[in-house]
VORO-259959 format. One line per 10 residues: number of its first residue (from 0); for each residue x, y, z of N, C-alpha, C. Coordinates in pm, whole numbers, plus 50000, padded with zeros to 5 digits. Example, Ala and Ser with C-alpha at 12.3 -4.5 7.8 and 13.67 -1.06 7.14 Angstrom:
BEGIN
0 = 51319,49431,50780,51230,49550,50780,51320,49670,50780 | 51285,49775,50708,51367,49894,50714,51290,50003,50787
***
This chain:
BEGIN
0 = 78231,04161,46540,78144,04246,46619,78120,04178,46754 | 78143,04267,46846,78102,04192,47007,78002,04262,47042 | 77917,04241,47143,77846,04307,47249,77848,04300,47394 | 77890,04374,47462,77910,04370,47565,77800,04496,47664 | 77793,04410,47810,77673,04489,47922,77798,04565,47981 | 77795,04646,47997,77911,04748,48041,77837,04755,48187 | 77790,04758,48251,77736,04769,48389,77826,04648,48462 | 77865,04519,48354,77944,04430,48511,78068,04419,48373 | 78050,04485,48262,78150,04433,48165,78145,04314,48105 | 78038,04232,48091,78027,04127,48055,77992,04106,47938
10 = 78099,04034,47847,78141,03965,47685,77985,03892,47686 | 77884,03952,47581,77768,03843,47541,77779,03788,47446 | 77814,03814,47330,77923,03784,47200,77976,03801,47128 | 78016,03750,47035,78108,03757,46976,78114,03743,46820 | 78050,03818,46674,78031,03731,46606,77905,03692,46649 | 77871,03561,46583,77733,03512,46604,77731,03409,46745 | 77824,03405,46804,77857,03328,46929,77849,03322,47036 | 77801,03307,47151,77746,03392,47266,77814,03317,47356 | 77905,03409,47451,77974,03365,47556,77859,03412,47681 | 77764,03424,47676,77666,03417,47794,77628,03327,47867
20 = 77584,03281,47962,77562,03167,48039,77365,03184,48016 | 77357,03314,47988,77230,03354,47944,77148,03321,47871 | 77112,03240,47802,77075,03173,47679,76975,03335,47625 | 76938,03395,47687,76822,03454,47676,76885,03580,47495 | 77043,03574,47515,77069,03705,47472,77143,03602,47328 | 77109,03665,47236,77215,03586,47144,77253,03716,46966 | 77326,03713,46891,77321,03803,46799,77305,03763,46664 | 77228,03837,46588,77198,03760,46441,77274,03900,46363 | 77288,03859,46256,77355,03899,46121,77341,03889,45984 | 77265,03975,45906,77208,03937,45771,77319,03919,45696
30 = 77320,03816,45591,77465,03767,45503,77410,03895,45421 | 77551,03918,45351,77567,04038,45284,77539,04182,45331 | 77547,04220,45474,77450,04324,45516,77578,04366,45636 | 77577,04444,45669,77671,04559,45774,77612,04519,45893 | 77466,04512,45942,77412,04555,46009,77368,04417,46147 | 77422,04443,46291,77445,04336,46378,77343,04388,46478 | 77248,04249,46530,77171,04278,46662,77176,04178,46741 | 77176,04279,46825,77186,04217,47009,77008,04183,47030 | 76960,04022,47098,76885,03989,47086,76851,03952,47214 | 76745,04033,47324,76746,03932,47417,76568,03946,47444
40 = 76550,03771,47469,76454,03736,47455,76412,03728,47574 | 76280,03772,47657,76156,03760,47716,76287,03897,47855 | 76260,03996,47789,76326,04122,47858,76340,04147,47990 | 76380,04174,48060,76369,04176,48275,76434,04328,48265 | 76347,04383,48375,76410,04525,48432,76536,04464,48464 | 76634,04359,48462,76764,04379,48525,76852,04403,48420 | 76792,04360,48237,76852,04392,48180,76842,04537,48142 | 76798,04648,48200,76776,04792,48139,76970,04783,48144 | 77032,04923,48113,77145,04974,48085,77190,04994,47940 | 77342,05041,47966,77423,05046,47922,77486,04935,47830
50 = 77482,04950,47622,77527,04801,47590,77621,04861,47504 | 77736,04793,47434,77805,04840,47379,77857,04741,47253 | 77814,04805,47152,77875,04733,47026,77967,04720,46958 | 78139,04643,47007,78224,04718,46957,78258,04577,46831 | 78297,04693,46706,78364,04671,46600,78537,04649,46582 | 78563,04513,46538,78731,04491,46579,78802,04553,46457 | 78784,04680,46441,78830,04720,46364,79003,04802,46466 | 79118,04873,46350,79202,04930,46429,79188,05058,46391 | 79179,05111,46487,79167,05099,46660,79036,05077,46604 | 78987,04978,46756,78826,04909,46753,78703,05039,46776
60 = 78606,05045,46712,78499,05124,46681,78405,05084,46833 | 78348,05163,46852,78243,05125,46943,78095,05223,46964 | 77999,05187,46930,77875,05283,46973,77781,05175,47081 | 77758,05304,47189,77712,05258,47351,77521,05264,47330 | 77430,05186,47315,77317,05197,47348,77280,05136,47499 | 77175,05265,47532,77082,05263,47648,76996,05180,47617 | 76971,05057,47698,76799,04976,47695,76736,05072,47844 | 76628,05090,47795,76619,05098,47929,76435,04971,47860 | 76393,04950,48025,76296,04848,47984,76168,04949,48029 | 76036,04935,47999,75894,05015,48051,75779,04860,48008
70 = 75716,04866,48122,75576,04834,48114,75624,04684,48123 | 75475,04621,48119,75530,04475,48130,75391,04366,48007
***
């Protein structure tokens, strides 16, 4: 499972591995469980957009969530 910011295209990770320079963003994964999250900690209006979760499956799966950010 990757996640990627589709606004500059940028790989955040990979698996549980984070090719970010970001420390802020990282992904956890319950053992035995399907289910993958994108984690980013102490939120900034720069991260609102477009994120995309793709599955390396063939052909690779992908569903696109909107962050958008409100309030502070």
């Amino acid at each position: 499972v990757s996640w990627i910011r589709r606004k500059d295209y940028h790989l955040l990770t990979v698996g549980l591995t984070t090719y970010s320079s970001d420390e802020r963003f990282s992904a956890t994964h319950l053992q035995n469980s399907e289910d993958w999250t994108l984690q980013i900690k102490f939120v900034q209006d720069r991260d609102a957009g477009l994120y995309e979760c793709q599955v390396s499956t063939h052909p690779p799966t992908s569903i696109f969530l909107e962050l958008k950010v409100v309030g502070k």
